[in-house]
C-alpha positions in Angstrom: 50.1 201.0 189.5 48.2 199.8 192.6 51.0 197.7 193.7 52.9 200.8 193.6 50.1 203.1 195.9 50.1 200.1 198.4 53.7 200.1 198.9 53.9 204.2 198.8 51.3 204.1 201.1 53.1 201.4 203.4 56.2 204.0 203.2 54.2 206.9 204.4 52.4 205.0 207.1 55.7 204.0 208.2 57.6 206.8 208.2 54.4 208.3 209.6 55.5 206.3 212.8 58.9 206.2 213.0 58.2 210.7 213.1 55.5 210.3 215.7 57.9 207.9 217.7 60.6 210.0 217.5 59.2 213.5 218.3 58.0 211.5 221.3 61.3 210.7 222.5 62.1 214.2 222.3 59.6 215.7 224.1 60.7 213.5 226.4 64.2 214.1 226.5 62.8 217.7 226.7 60.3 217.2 229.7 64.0 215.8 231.6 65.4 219.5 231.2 62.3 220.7 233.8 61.6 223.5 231.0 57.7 224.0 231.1 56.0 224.0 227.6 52.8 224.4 226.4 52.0 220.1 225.5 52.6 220.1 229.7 50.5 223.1 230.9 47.8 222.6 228.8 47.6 218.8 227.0 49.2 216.6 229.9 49.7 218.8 232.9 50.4 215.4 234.8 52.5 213.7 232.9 50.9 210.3 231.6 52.1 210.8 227.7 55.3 212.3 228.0 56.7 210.8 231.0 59.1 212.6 233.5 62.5 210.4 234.7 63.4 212.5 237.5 60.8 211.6 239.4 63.1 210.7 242.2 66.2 212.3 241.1 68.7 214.6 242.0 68.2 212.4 245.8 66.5 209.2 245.5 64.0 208.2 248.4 66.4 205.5 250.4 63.3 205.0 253.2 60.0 204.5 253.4 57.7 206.8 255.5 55.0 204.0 257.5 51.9 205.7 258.8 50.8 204.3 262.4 48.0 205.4 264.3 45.5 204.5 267.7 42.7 205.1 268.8 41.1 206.2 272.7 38.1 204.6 273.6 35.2 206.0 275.7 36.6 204.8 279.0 40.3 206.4 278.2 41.5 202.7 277.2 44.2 203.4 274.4 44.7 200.8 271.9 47.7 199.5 270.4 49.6 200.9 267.8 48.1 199.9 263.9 50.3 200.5 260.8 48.3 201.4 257.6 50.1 199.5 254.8 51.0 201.8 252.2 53.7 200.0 250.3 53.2 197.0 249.2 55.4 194.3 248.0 57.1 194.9 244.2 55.4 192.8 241.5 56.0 192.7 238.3 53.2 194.2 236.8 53.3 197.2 239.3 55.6 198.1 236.3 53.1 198.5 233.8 49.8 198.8 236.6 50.3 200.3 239.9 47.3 202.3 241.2 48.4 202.6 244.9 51.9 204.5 243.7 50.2 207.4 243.7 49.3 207.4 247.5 52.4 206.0 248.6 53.9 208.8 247.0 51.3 211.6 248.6 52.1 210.4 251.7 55.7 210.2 251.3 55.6 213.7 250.1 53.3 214.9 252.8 55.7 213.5 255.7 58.9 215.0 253.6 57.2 218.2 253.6 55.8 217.8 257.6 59.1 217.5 258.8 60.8 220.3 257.0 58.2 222.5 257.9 58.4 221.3 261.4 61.9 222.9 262.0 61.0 226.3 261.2 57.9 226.6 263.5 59.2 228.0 266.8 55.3 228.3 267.9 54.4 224.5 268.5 50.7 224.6 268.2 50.9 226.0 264.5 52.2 222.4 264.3 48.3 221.4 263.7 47.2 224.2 261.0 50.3 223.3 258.7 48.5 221.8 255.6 50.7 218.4 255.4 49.4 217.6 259.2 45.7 218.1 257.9 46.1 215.6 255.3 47.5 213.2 257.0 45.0 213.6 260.3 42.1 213.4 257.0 43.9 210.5 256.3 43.7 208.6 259.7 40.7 210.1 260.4 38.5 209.1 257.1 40.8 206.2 255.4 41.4 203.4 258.0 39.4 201.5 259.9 39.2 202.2 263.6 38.1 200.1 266.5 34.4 200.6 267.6 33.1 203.4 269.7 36.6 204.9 269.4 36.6 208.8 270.5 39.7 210.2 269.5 43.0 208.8 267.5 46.6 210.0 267.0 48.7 209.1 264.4 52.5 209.0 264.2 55.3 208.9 261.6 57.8 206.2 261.6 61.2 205.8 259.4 62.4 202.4 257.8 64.1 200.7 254.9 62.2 197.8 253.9 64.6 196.5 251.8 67.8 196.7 254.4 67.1 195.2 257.6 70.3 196.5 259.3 68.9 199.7 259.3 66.5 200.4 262.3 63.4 201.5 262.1 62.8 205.2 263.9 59.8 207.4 265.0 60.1 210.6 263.0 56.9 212.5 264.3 54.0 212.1 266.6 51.0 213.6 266.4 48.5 215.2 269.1 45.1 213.7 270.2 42.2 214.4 267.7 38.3 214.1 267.8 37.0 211.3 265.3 33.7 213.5 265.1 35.1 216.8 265.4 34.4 218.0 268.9 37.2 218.6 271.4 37.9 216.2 274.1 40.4 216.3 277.1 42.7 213.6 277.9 42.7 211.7 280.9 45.0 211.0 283.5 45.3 207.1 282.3 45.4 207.9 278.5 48.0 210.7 279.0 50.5 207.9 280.8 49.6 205.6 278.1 50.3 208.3 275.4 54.3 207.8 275.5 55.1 206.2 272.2 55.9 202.4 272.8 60.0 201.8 272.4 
């Protein structure tokens, strides 16, 4: 008789899992359709348990955006261009462990979303207020290191494909002249020459 609870027991702990795996799989299959549902809005509004596959679908990203910026020194001496490493080369446990992703991909989608704003502004100084310019001046401004006594720093946008050499890397955007402690600052004569991106 107690052989016989262990092994029903066994059974229901089984089958137990075998339901819990497969109403998994179909919320998941569910989560692909883009429907929103109530587990989503309210249990996992970002998607760590029920993961979503068309994360880079219907156009997968074929470049990667790199994030360069300078800085202007006191005496209107402009450094050299610094690129802030945001991808990093695959390993294998990025798989399973890969904290930086989720930066790579905010700035990915911050640029993606700069540029396609950036064709519908006829009035170039908006160019500044547009919320995906402000994160990415926060971003040059407060999360890389910048040479000492620097005054001001610009950033710029730059195109490649890491993984195909053939293809050429490209400057997509290029920012303006910013404060690194918020107060406004006129360019001189020598920094303005300097300010031509480098070919």
């Amino acid at each position: 008789m107690t052989m016989r609870r262990t092994t029903i027991a066994k059974l229901a702990g089984r089958w137990s899992l075998y339901g819990l795996l497969a109403s998994w799989f179909g919320l998941t299959l569910y989560q692909q359709a883009g429907a929103p549902h109530w587990l989503q809005a309210k249990v996992d509004p970002i998607g760590i348990t029920i993961p979503n596959w068309r994360f880079f679908a219907p156009l997968p990203g074929r470049h990667d955006y790199n994030v360069l910026y300078r800085d202007r020194l006191p005496d209107g001496t402009v450094t050299a261009w610094r690129e802030e490493e945001i991808s990093v080369p695959r390993k294998m446990l990025q798989m399973v462990w890969h904290p930086r992703r989720r930066m790579e991909k905010a700035l990915s989608d911050v640029a993606s979303q700069l540029f396609s704003m950036v064709d519908k502004v006829e009035d170039r100084t908006i160019i500044q207020l547009l919320m995906p310019y402000l994160a990415l001046l926060n971003f040059v401004t407060n999360q890389v290191p910048h040479r000492d006594g620097a005054v001001d720093v610009q950033f710029m946008i730059a195109q490649s494909a890491t993984y195909d050499p053939t293809v050429e890397p490209a400057m997509m955007f290029l920012s303006e002249w910013h404060s690194l402690y918020g107060e406004a600052r006129s360019l001189p004569a020598e920094a303005a020459r300097e300010a031509v991106p480098a070919g």
